[in-house]
C-alpha positions as protocol buffer text, in pm:
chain_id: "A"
residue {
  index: 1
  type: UNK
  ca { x: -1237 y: 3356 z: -551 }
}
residue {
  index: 2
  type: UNK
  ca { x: -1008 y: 3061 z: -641 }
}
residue {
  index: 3
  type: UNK
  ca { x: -1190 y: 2734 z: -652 }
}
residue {
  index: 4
  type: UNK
  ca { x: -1018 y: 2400 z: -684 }
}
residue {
  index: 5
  type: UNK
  ca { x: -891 y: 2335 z: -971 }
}
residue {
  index: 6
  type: UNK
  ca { x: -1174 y: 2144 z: -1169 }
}
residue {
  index: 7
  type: UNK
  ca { x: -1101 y: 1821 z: -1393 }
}
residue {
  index: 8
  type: UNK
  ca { x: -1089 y: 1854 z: -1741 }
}
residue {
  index: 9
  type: UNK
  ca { x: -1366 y: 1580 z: -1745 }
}
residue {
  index: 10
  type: UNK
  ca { x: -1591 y: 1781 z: -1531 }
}
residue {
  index: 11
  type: UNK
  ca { x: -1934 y: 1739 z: -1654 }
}
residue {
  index: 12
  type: UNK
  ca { x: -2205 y: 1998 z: -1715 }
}
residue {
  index: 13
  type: UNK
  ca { x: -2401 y: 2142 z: -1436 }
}
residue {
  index: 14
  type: UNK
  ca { x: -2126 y: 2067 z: -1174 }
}
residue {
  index: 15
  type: UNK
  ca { x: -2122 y: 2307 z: -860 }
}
residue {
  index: 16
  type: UNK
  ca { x: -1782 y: 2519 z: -909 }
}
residue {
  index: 17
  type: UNK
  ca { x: -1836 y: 2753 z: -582 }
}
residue {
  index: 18
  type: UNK
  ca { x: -2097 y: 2938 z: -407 }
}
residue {
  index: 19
  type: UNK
  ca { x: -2060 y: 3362 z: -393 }
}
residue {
  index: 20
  type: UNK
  ca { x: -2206 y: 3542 z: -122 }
}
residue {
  index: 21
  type: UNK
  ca { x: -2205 y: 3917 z: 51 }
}
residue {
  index: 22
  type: UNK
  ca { x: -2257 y: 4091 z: 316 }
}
residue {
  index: 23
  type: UNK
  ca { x: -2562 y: 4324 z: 257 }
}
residue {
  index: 24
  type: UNK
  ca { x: -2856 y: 4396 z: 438 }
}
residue {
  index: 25
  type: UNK
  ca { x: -3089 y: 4407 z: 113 }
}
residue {
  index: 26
  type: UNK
  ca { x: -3136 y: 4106 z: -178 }
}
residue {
  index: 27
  type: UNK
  ca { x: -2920 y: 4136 z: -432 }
}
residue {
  index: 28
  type: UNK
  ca { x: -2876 y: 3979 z: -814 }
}
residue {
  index: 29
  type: UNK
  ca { x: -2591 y: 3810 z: -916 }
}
residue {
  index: 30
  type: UNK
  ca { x: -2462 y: 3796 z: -1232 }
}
residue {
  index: 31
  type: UNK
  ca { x: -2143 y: 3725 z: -1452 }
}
residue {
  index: 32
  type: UNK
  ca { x: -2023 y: 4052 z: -1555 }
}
residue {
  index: 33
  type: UNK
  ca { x: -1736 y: 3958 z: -1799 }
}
residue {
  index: 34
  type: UNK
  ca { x: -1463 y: 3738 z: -1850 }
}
residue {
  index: 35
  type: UNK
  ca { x: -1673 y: 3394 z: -1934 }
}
residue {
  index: 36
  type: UNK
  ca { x: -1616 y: 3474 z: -2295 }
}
residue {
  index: 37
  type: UNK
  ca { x: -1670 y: 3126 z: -2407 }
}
residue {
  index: 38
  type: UNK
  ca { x: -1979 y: 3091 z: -2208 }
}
residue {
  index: 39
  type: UNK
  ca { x: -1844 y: 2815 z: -1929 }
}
residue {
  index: 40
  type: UNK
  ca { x: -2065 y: 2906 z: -1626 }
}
residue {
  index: 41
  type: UNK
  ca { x: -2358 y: 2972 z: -1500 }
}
residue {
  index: 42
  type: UNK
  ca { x: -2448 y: 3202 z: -1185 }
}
residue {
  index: 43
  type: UNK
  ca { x: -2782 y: 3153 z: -1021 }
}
residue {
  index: 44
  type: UNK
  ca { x: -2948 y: 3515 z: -981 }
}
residue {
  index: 45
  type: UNK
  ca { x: -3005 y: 3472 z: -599 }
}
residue {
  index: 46
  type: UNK
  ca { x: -2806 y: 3255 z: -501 }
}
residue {
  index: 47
  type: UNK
  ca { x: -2493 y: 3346 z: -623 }
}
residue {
  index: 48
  type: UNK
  ca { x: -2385 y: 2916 z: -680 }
}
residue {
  index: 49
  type: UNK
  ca { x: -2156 y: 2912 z: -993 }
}
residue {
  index: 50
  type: UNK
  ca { x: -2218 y: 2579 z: -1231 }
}
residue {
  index: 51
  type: UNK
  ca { x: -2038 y: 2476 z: -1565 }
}
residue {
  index: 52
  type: UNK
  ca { x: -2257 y: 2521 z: -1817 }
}
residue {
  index: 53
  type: UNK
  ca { x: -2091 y: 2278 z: -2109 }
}
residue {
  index: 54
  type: UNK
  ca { x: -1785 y: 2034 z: -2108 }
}
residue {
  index: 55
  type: UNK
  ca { x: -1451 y: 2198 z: -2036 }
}
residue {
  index: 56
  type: UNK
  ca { x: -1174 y: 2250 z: -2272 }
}
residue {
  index: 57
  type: UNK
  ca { x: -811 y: 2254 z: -2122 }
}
residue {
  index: 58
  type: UNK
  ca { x: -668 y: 2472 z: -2385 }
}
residue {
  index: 59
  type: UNK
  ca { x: -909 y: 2750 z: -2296 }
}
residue {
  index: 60
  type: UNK
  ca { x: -809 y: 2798 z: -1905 }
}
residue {
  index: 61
  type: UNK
  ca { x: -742 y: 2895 z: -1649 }
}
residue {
  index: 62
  type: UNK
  ca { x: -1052 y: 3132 z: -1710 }
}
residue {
  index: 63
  type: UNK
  ca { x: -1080 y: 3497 z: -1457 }
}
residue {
  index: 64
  type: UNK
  ca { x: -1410 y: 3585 z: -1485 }
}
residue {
  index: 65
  type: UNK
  ca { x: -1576 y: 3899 z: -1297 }
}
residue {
  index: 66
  type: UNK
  ca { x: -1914 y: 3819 z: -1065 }
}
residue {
  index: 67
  type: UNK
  ca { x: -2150 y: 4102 z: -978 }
}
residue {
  index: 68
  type: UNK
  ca { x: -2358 y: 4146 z: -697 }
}
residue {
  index: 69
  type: UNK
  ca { x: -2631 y: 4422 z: -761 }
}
residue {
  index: 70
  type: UNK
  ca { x: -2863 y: 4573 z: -533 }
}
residue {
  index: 71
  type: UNK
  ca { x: -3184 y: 4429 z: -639 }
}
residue {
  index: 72
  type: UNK
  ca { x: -3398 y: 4786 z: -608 }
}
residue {
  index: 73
  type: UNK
  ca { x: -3122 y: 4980 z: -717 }
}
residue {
  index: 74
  type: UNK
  ca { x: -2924 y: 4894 z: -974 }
}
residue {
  index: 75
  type: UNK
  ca { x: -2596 y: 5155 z: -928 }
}
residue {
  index: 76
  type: UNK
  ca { x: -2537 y: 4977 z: -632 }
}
residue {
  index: 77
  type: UNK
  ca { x: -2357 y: 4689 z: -695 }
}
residue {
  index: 78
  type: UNK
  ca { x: -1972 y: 4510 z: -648 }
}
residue {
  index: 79
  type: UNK
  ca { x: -1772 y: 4279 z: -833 }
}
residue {
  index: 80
  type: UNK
  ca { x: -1523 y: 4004 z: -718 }
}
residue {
  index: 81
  type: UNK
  ca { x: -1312 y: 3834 z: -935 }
}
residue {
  index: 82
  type: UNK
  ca { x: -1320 y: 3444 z: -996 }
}
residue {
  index: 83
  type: UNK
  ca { x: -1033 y: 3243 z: -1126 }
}
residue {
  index: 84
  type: UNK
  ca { x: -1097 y: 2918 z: -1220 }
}
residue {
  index: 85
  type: UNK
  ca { x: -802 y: 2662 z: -1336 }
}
residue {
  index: 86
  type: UNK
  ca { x: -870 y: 2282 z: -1519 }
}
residue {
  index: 87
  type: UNK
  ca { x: -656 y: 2010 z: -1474 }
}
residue {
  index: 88
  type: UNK
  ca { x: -515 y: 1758 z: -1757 }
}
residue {
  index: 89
  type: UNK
  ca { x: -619 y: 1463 z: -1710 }
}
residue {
  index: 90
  type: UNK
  ca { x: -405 y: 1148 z: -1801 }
}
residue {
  index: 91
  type: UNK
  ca { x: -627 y: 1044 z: -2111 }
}
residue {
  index: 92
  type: UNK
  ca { x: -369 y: 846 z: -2326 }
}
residue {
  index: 93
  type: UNK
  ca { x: -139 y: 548 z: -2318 }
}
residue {
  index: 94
  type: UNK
  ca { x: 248 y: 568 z: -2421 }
}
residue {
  index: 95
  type: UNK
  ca { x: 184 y: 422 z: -2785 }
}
residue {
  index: 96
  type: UNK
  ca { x: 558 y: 241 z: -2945 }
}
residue {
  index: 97
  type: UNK
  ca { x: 507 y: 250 z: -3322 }
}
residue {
  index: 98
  type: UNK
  ca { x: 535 y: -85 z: -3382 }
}
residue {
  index: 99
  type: UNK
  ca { x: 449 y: -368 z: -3095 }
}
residue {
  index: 100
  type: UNK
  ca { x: 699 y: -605 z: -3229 }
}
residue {
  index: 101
  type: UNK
  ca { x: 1032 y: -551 z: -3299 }
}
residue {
  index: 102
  type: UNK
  ca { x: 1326 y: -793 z: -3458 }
}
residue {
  index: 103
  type: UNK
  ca { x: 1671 y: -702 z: -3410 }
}
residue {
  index: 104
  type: UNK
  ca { x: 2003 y: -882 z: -3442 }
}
residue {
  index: 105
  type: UNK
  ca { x: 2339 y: -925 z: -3226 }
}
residue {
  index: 106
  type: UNK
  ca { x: 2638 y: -1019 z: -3330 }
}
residue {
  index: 107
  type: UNK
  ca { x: 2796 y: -1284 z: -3093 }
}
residue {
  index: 108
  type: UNK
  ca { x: 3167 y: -1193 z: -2916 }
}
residue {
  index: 109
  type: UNK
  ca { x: 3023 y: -805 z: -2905 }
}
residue {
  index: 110
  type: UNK
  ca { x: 3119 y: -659 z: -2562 }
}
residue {
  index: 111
  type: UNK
  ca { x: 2827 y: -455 z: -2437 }
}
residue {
  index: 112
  type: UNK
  ca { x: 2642 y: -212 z: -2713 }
}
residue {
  index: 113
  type: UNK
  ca { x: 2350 y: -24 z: -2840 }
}
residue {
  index: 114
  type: UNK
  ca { x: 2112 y: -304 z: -3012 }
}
residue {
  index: 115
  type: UNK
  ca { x: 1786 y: -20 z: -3089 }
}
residue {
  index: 116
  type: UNK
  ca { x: 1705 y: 286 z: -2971 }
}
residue {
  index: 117
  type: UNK
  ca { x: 1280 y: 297 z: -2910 }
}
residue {
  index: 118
  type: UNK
  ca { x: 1043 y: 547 z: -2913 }
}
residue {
  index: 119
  type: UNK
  ca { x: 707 y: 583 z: -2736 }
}
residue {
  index: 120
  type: UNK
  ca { x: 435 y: 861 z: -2845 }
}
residue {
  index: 121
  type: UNK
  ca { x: 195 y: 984 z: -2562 }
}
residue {
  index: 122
  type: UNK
  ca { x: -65 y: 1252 z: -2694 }
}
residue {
  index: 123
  type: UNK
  ca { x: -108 y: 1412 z: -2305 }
}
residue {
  index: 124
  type: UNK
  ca { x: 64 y: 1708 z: -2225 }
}
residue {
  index: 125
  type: UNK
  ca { x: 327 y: 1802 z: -1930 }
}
residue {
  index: 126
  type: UNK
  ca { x: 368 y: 1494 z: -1666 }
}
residue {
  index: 127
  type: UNK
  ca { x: 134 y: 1286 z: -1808 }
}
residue {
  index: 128
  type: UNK
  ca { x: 333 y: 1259 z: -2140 }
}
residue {
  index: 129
  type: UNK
  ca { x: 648 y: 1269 z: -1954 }
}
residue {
  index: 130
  type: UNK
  ca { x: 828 y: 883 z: -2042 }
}
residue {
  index: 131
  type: UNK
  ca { x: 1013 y: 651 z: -1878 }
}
residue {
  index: 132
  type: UNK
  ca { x: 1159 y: 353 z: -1982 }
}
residue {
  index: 133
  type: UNK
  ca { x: 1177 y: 3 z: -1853 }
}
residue {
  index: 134
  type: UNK
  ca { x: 1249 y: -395 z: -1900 }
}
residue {
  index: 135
  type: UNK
  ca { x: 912 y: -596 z: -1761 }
}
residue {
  index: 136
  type: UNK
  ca { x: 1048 y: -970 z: -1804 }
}
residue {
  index: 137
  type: UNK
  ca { x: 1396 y: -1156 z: -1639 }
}
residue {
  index: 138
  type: UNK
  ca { x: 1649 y: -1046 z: -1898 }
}
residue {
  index: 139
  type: UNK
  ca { x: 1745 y: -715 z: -1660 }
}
residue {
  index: 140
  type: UNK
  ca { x: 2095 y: -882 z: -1643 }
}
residue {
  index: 141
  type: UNK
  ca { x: 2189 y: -976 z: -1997 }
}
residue {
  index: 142
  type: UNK
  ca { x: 1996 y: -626 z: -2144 }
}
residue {
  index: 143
  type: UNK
  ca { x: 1938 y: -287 z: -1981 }
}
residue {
  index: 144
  type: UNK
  ca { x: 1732 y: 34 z: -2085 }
}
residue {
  index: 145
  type: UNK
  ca { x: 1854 y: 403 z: -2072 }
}
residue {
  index: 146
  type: UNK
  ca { x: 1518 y: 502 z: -1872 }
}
residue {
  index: 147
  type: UNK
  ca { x: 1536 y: 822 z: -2049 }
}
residue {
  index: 148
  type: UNK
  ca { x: 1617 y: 802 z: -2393 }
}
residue {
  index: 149
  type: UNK
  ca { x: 1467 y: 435 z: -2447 }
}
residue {
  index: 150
  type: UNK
  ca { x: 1843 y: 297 z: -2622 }
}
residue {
  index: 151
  type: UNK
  ca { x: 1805 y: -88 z: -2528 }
}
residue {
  index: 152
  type: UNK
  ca { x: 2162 y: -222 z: -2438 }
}
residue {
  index: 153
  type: UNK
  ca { x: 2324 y: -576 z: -2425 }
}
residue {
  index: 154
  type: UNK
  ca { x: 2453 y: -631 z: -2102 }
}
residue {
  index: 155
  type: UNK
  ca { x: 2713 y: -914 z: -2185 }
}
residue {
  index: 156
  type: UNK
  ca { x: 2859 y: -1074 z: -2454 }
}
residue {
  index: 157
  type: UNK
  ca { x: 2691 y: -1359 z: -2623 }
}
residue {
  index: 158
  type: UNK
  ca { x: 2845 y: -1680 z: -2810 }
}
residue {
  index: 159
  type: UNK
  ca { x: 2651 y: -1815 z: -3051 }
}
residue {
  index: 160
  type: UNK
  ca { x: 2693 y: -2173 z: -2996 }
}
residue {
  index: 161
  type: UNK
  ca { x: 2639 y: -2170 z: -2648 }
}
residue {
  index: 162
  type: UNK
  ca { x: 2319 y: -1973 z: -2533 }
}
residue {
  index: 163
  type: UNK
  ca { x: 2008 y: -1957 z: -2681 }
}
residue {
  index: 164
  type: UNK
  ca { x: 2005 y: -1755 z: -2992 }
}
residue {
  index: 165
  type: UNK
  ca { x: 1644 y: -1570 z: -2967 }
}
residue {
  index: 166
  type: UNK
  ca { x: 1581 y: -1340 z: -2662 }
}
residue {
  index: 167
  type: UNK
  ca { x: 1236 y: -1136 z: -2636 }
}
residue {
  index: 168
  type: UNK
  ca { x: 1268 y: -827 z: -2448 }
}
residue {
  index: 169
  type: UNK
  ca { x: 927 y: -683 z: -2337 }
}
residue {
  index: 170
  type: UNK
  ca { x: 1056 y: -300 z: -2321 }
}
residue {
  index: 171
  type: UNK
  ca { x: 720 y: -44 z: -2142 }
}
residue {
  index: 172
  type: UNK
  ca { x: 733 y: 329 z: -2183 }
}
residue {
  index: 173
  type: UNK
  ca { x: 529 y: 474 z: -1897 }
}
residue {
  index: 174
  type: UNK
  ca { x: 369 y: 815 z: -1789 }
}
residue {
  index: 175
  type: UNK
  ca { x: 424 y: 1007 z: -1484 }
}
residue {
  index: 176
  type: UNK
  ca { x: 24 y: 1059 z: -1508 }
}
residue {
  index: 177
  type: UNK
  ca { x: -208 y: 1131 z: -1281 }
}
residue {
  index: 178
  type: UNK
  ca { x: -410 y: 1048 z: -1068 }
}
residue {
  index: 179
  type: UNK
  ca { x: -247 y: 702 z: -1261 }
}
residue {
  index: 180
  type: UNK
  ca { x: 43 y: 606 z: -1426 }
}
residue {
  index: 181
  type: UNK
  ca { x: 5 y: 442 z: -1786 }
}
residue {
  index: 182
  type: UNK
  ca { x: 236 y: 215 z: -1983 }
}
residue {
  index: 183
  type: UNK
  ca { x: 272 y: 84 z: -2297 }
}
residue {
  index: 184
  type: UNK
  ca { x: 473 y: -238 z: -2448 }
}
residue {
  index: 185
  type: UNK
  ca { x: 698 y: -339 z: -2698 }
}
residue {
  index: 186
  type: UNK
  ca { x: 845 y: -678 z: -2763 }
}
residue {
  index: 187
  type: UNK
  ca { x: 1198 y: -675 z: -2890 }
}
residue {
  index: 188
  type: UNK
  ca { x: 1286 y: -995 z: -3067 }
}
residue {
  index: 189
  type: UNK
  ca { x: 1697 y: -975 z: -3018 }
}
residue {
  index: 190
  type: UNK
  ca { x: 1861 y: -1305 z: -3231 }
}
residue {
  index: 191
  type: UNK
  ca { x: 2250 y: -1339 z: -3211 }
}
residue {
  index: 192
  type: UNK
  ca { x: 2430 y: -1436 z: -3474 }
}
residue {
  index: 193
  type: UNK
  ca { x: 2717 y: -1609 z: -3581 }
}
């Protein structure tokens, strides 16, 4: 048996599958071995498998062995195996160190690397995979590497001309699912003279 994969917020007492056999006498079912850590339940004549506690992701996929035994006679008896798998579950945010960042720019620069940021995301595999991204309108005077986070001027700035204070809202997001998260960081860029 292979179930579907169950979430790794899967309460207690949640259906996983129902066993059956073909026999022509009642038989007991029971879990033979494999459920070390004591996830599921197997009801005796009924053969439906439940979780028995909440589900830790670090301790599956979990093969357990069911056994079906002739309830009069109890050399009789077969075993089937059951894998079951958990998915991670996109629990955290990307997370910048700091939410505020001040930075400075030289004027007369031709494009170049103003700060390189870093997001944190405590999920594992896709959902702490990161991309980066600009949110507000300054796409064409700043740009992002999407995947090492190095924020970029786009253009040279004069001093005495444009403003002097830009704020960059940079996001780091997820590739999570079932959703994709994001987090924020404001980079304060000033140019100077």
């Amino acid at each position: 048996y292979h179930p579907a994969p169950l979430s790794e917020r899967t309460p207690p007492d949640t259906l996983v599958l129902q066993t059956s056999v073909s026999y022509s006498a009642p038989v007991s079912y029971t879990i033979a071995s494999g459920d070390d850590k004591g996830y599921f339940i197997i009801h005796s004549s009924s053969g439906v498998i439940k979780t028995t506690k909440n589900l830790k992701l670090e301790d599956f996929p979990v093969t357990f062995i069911v056994r079906a035994t002739d309830s009069s006679d109890a050399a009789i008896y077969n075993e089937a195996a059951v894998k079951v798998e958990v998915i991670d579950e996109n629990d955290f945010p990307p997370v910048f160190p700091s939410s505020l960042l001040e930075e400075t720019l030289a004027e007369n620069l031709t494009a170049t690397q103003i700060v390189q940021l870093k997001a944190q995301d405590k999920d594992t595999g896709r959902n702490g995979f990161l991309t980066y991204g600009i949110l507000n309108g300054h796409e064409l005077k700043f740009r992002i590497n999407e995947t090492t986070g190095v924020l970029y001027s786009n253009t040279t700035f004069d001093y005495e001309e444009e403003p002097t204070e830009y704020q960059v809202v940079v996001y780091a997001e997820d590739d999570g699912i079932p959703e994709k998260k994001r987090g924020y960081c404001t980079v304060v860029v000033r140019i100077t003279d």
